[in-house]
N, C-alpha and C positions, 0 to 999 in steps of 0.2 A: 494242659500246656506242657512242653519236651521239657527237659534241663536249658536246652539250647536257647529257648526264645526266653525261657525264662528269664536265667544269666543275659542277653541281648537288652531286653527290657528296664534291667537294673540298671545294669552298666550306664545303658542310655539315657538314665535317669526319669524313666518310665515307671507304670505302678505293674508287674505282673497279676498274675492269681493268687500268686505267695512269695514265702521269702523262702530264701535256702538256709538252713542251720550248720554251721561249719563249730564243730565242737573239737575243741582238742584234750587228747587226754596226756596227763603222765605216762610215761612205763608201767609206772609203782599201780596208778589207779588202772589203768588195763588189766594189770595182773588180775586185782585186787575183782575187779567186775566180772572176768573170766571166772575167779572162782567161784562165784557166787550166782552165775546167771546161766542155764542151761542156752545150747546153742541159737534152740528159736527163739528165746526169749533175747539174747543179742542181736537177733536177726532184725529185731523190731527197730531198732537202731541202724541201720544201717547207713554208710553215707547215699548209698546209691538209693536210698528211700527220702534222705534230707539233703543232700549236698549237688549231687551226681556232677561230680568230679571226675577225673580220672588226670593225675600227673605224669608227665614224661620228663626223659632229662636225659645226663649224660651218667654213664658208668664208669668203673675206672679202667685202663687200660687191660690189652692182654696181657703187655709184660706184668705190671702189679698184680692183676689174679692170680699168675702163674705163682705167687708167695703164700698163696693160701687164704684169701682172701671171705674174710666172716663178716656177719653183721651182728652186733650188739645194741640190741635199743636202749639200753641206759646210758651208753655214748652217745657224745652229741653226734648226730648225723650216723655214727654207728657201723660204716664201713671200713674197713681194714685190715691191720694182719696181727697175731695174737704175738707180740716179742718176748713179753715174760708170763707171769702168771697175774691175770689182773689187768696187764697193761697193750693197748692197742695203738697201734700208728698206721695214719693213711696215709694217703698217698702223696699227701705234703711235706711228710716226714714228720709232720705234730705227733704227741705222744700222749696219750691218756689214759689214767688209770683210775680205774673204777674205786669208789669210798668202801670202806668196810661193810658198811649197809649192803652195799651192791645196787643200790638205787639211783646211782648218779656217779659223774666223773669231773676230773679235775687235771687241765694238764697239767702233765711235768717236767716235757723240756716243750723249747720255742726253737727251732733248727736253724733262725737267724739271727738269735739275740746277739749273737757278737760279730755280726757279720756287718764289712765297710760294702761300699758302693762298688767298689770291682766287684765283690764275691758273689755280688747278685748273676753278674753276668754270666758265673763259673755254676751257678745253683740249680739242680732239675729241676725247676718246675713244672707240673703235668702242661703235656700239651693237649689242647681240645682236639686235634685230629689225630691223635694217636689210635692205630686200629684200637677196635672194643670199646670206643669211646660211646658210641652212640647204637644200641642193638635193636632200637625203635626205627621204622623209616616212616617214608610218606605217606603209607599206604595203610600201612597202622593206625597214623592220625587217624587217615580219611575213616577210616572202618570206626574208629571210634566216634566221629562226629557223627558218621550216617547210623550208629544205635542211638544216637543222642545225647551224649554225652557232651559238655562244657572240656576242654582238653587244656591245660593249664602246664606250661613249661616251666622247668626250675635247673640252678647251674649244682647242685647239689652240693652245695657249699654254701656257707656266707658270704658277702660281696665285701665292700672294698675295708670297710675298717675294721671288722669283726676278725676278720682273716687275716687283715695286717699285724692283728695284735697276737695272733696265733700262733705266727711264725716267729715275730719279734719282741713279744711278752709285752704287755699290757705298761708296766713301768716306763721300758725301753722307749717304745715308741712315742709316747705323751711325750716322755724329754726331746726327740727326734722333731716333733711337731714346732720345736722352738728355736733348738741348735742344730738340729742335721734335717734341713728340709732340702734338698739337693736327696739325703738319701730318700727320704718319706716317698718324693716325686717318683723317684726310677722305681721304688716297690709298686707303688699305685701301679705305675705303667706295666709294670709285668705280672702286677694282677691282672688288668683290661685287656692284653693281649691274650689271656686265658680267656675269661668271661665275653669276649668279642668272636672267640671262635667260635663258644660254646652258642651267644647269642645265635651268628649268624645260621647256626646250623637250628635252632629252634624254630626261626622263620623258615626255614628251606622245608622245615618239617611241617608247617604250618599250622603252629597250635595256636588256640586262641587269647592265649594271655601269655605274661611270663611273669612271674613269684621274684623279687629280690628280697632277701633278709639281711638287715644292719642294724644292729643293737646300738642306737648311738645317743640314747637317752634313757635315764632314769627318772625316779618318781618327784625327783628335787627339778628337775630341768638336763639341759644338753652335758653328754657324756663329755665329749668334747666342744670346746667353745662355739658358737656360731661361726663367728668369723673364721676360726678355722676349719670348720666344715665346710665351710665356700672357697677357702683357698686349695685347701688338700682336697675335699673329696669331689666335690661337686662337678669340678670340669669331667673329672674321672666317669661321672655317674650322667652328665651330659651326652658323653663319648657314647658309651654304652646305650643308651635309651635312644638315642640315632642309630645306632643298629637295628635296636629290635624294631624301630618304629616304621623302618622300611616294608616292615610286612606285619609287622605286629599292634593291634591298637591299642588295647588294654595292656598297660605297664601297674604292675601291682609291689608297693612299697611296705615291707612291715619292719619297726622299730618298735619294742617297746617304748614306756617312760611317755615323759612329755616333751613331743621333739617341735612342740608350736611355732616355735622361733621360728625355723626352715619348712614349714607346710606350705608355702607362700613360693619357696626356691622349686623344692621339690615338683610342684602345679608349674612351675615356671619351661620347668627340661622334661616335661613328659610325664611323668608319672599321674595317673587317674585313679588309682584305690589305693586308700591308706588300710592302713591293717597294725595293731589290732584297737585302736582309739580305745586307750586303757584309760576307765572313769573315775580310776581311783586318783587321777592325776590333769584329766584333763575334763572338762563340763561339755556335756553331750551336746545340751540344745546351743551352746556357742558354737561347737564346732559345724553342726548342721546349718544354722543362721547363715554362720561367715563364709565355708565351702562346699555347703552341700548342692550345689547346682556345678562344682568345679572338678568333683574328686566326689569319687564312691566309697562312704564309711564300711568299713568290712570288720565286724568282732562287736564290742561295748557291753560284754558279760564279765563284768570283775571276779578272777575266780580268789580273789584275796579275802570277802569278809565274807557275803551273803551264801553265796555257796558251800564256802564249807563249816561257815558257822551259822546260817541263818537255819529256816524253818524250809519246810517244802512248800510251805505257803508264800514265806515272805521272798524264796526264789522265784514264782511263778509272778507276784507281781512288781520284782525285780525287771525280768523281762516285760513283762508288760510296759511296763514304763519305758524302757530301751527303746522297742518297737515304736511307742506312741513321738519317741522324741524324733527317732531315727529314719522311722520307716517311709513317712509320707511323701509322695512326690519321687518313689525309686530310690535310686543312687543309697541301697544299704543291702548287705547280707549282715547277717543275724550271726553271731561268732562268741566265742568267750576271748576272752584278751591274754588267754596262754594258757597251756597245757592243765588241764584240772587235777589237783592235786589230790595226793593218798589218802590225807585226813577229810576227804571230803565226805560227806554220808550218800549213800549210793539212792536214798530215797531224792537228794535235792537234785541228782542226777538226773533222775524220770522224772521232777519237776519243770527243770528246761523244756522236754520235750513235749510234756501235758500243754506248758503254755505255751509254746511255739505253735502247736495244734491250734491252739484256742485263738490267740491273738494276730499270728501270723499271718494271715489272710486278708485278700485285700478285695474289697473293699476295705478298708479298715476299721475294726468297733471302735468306739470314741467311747 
């Protein structure tokens, strides 16, 4: 069976021949596996051997590459231009500077924290049709679907509240959410006239999904209240998922945390796969009971205890147990629920993979 019918299958809430494995790593644990595993033996991993993926999206303009424009994988998203030593700014004007480690970043300015509701309108924001935006076409897609490939669109960025906070600092904006919602609204909107460009031209390209990311929950519950995630963000993410859904079926939602409250909202404006159903916060067989016939679970690999503290045994029937909760009846790809960490030991690493081989497959062993 292709990638294609496979991922169709899922989606559909069908049982394919298998499941796909979608593993994320660190920077830090990449590094750390490159050095230690010759080229074929990484080979064996491949995603196009367990995923078969292939993402498209947008890039940054040509005026911004013309600044010199690098990528850093220990930046989030990692695109930018180098302004001091250490420190990188995209094309939002965010500004991040890598930890002394070198293994991670932290911004350090926010380019609207003291910005009123005029200055939005004076502010560059990237526009999605600016030339170089987009250097993927149509025809791209289609070449990649007819090798077989699953083609997954992404805005190369975070969506509405990660990025809000990005610009306007994390503190700022919570307070915003209470005494300056007048301004909150006009950000949102001129994030969605971004993210609505970028949509519309995802459909034009015609991929088969499209990836949203919003961290808007932790392991305690909602980062931000429920109710104001249905007042701020939701219409915003309503708007949006009418875009893509003109040409697009599969809308894909990833949040860390426990965002239970709003799985209900979310199933409501479109979105069909949640990502990455972190178990260290939320219970597997509730969540498949109550929406697995409504939304496709995507991840349920905790890489917080068993992974990098367990055994390679008690990772392999870690997964097992995932699959058995998850798998049945379709509607699941097999995933860890965020980037695999440093201190993880690189044997429980090739333990995912043994059992994914083992259990994976469907029929399913009971």
């Amino acid at each position: 069976m292709k990638w294609r019918e496979r991922f169709l299958r899922i989606l559909e809430h069908e049982e394919p021949d298998r499941l796909p494995l979608d593993i994320w790593l660190s920077p830090a644990f990449a590094v750390k596996l490159r050095s230690q595993l010759k080229e074929e033996d990484l080979a064996k991993f491949s995603p196009n051997l367990w995923l078969g993926i292939r993402s498209v999206g947008p890039s940054v303009s040509e005026e911004f590459a013309r600044r010199g424009v690098t990528y850093e994988p220990f930046i989030h998203y990692g695109v930018g231009v180098w302004i001091e030593p250490g420190v990188m700014e995209d094309e939002w004007g965010v500004k991040r500077r890598l930890t002394d480690a070198g293994t991670e970043s932290r911004i350090i300015y926010h380019p609207l924290e003291r910005a009123d509701e005029d200055f939005l309108d004076e502010y560059p924001f990237p526009d999605p049709n600016a030339p170089g935006r987009f250097r993927i076409t149509k025809e791209d897609v289609e070449k990649l679907k007819d090798e077989g490939y699953w083609v997954v669109g992404g805005f190369g960025t975070d969506t509405f509240w990660c990025q809000a906070w990005y610009l306007r600092g994390f503190k700022q904006l919570t307070i915003d959410l209470y005494v300056n919602p007048k301004f909150v609204d006009k950000l949102m909107s001129k994030l969605l006239e971004y993210y609505t460009g970028v949509g519309r031209k995802l459909v034009e390209l015609g991929v088969d999904q499209v990836n949203m990311a919003d961290d808007i929950a932790a392991q305690t519950g909602m980062i931000i209240a429920p109710k104001l995630w249905r007042r701020f963000l939701k219409p915003y993410y309503k708007r949006l998922v009418d875009t893509l859904r003109t040409g697009v079926k599969y809308i894909y939602y990833h949040s860390d945390g426990d965002l239970r409250p709003i799985i209900p909202d979310l199933i409501e404006i479109g979105v069909n796969i949640l990502n990455p159903i972190q178990p260290d916060c939320m219970d597997l067989a509730e969540l498949k009971m109550e929406y697995g016939g409504k939304i496709t679970l995507w991840g349920g690999l905790s890489v917080q205890e068993t992974l990098p503290h367990g055994t390679p045994t008690e990772v392999k029937e870690e997964v097992k147990r995932t699959i058995e909760i998850c798998a049945p009846g379709g509607g699941f790809v097999l995933g860890t629920s965020n980037n695999i960490t440093q201190d993880t030991p690189i044997e429980n690493f090739f333990a995912i993979y043994e059992a994914a081989r083992k259990y994976g497959k469907y029929p399913l062993k009971r």
